[in-house]
C-alpha positions in Angstrom: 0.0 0.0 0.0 2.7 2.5 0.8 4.6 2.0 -2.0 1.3 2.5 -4.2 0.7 5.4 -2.5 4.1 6.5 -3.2 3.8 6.0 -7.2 0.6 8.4 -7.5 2.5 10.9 -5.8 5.8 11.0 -8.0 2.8 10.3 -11.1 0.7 13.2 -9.7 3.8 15.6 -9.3 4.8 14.6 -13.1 2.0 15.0 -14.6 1.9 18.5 -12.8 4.9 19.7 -13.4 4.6 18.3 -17.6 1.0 20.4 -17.6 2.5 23.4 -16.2 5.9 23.3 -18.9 3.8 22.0 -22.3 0.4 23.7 -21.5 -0.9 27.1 -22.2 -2.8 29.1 -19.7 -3.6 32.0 -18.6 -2.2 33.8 -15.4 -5.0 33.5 -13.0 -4.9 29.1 -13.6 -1.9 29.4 -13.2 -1.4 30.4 -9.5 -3.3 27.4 -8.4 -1.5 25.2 -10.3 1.6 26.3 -8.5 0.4 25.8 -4.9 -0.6 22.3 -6.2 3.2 21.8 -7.5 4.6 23.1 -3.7 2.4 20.0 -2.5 3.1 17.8 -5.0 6.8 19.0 -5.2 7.3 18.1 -0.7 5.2 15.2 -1.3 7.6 13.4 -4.2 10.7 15.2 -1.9 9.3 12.7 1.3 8.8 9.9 -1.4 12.6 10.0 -2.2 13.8 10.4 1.0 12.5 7.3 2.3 13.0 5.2 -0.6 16.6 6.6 -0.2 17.2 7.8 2.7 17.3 6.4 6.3 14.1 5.4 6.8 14.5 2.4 4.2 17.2 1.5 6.0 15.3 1.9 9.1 12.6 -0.3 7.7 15.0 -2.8 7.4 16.8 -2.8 10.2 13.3 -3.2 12.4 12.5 -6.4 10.3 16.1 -8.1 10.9 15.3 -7.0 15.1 11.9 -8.6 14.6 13.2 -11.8 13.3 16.3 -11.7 15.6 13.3 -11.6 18.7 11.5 -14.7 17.0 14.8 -16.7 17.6 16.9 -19.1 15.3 14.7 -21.3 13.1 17.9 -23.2 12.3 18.2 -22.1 8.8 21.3 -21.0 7.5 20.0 -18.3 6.1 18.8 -16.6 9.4 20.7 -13.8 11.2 21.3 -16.2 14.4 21.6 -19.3 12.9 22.9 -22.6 15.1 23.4 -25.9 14.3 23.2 -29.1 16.0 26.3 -30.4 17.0 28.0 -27.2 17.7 30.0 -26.7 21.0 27.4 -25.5 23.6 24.4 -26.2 21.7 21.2 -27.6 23.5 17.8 -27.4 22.0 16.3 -27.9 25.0 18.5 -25.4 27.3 16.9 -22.0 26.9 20.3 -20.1 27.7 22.5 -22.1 24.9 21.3 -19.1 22.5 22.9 -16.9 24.7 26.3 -18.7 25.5 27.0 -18.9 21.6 26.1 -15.4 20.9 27.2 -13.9 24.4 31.1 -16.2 25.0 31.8 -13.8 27.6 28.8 -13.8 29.5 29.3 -16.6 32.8 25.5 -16.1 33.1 24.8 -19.7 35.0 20.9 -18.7 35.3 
């Protein structure tokens, strides 16, 4: 949906800014017209800046945090991936996650 949203507001500014440069009218339209372009004009300016700005990478950030939170799914593909067999791994022992991603930590609990 946000993206969609997104494409009618770069299609709307286009379209605006292509009516204004190839189409007569008279100065009184005109005015108008140009507030609608300011809109249109901050409108496509958000558009790019989160498309390529920081709040893409934001976006994507908050997804790898939420799967991170779900916990490994033991594919190797996952950001926190373990495998049986490996030293200090336990299916069963809810802290094993934490020894292998946390050495340091001598948490016993």
């Amino acid at each position: 949906m946000r993206s969609l949203l997104a494409g009618a507001v770069v299609v709307a500014f286009v379209g605006i800014v292509a009516v204004l440069v190839f189409v007569p009218m008279e100065e009184a339209n005109e005015n108008p017209l140009l507030i609608l372009v300011g809109i249109l004009g901050k409108g496509f300016s958000d558009v790019l800046s989160y498309y390529f700005g920081s709040s893409q990478g934001s976006a994507e950030k908050q997804d790898t945090l939420d799967r991170l939170a779900e916990g490994p799914t033991g594919n190797p593909g996952d950001p926190v991936h373990t495998e049986e067999g490996s030293p200090g791994y336990d299916p069963n022992d809810p802290q094993a996650l934490r020894r292998l991603t946390h050495p340091r930590d001598t948490y016993d609990g």
